[in-house]
Each structure stands twice: as structure tokens, then as C-alpha cells.
C-alpha positions as CSV (number, residue, x, y, z in Angstrom):
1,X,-254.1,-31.2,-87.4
2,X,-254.2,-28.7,-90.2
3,X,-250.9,-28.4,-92.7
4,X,-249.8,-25.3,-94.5
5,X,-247.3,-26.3,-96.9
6,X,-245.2,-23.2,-98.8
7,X,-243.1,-22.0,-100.8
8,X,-240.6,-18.9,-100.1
9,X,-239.8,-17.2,-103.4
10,X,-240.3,-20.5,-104.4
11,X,-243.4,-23.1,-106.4
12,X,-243.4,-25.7,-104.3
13,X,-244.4,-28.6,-106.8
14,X,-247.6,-31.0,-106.2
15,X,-245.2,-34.0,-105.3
16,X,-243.0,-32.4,-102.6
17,X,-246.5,-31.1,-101.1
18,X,-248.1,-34.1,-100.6
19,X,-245.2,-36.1,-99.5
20,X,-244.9,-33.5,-96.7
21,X,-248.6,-33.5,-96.2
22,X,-248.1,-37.5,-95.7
23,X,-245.2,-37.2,-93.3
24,X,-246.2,-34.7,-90.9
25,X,-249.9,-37.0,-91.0
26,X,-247.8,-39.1,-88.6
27,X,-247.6,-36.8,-86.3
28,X,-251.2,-36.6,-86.1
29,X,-251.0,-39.7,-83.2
30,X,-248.9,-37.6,-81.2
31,X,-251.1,-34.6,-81.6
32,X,-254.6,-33.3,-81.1
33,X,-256.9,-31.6,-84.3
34,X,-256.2,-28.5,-83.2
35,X,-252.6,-28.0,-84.0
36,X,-251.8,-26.7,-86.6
37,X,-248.1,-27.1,-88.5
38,X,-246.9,-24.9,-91.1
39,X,-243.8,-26.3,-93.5
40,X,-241.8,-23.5,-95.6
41,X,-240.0,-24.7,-98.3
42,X,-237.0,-22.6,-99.7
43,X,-233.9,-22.9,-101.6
44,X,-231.0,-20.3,-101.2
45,X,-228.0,-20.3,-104.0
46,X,-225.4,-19.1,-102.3
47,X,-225.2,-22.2,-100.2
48,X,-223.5,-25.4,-101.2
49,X,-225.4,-27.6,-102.7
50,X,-225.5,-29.8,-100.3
51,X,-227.4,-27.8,-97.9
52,X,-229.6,-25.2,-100.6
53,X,-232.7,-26.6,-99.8
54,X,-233.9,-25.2,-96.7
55,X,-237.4,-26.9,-94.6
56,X,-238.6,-25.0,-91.8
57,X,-241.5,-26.3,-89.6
58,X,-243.5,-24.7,-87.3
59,X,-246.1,-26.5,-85.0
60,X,-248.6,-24.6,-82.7
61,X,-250.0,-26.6,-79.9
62,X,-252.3,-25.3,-77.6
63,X,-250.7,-21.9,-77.9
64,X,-247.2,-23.3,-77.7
65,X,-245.0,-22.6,-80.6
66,X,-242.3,-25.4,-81.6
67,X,-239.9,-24.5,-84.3
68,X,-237.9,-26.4,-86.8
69,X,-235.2,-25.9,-89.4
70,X,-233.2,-28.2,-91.5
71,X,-230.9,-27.5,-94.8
72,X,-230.6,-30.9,-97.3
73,X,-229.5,-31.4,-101.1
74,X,-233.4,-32.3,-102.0
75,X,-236.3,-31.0,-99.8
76,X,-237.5,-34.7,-99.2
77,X,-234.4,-35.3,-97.1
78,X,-235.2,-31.8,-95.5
79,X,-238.6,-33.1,-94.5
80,X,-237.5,-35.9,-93.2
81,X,-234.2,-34.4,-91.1
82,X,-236.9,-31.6,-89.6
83,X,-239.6,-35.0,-88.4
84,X,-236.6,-36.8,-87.0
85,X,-235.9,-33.8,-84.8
């Protein structure tokens, strides 16, 4: 499975990438090597702040697309809401 993690408007910092990179590696049992899974990371101010850090997650398998969106106070909860759905 190849992972695309980025930022919108946004540096996405070397320890929110790999512990996305290490989450969505458990997927990787589910899932053959040629999905691929895209994570963009955002954070919006006119939200509260319990909800300004915004993870969307896109998988593409065989041609299907399966879509993903979760608002959190810290992008590692973000990451983790978006896996548990």
C-alpha cells in the first residue's frame, strides 16, 4: 500500500507523518500493495477548537474510491477517529 500524507495550507510536521504512516500500515492486512491511501491534513480557524483539525482519508482499491473525513482538537485524534471508521 502506498501513503501520501499532506498538508492543506498547512507543514505537516515529521511526527504527525509518521504516526499516520504507522497507523494506516495496519491496514495493510486488510488490503493488497496496490492501494493506495492518501491522508490530508488541515486546520481551519473559524472552527472551534475542538473540531479545527481536520483529517481526510482517501483509499483507492482496485479502482474503487473510499472516502473519509474527521474534525478533532489534535490531528492524532483525527487519525485515529478517520481508522476507526
Amino acid at each position: 500500500m502506498r501513503t501520501i500524507v499532506k498538508g492543506k495550507n498547512y507543514e505537516v510536521p515529521e511526527g504527525i507523518r509518521t504516526y499516520a504512516e504507522r497507523k494506516l500500515g495496519r491496514l495493510e492486512r486488510l488490503l493488497d500493495d496496490r492501494t493506495d491511501a492518501t491522508v490530508e491534513l488541515s486546520v481551519e480557524q473559524h472552527r472551534s477548537a475542538q473540531d479545527s483539525h481536520i483529517v481526510d482519508v482517501t483509499l483507492v482499491i482496485d479502482g474503487q474510491t473510499l472516502r473519509s473525513s474527521a474534525a478533532a482538537p489534535t490531528h492524532k485524534a483525527g487519525i485515529d477517529v478517520v481508522l476507526d471508521k
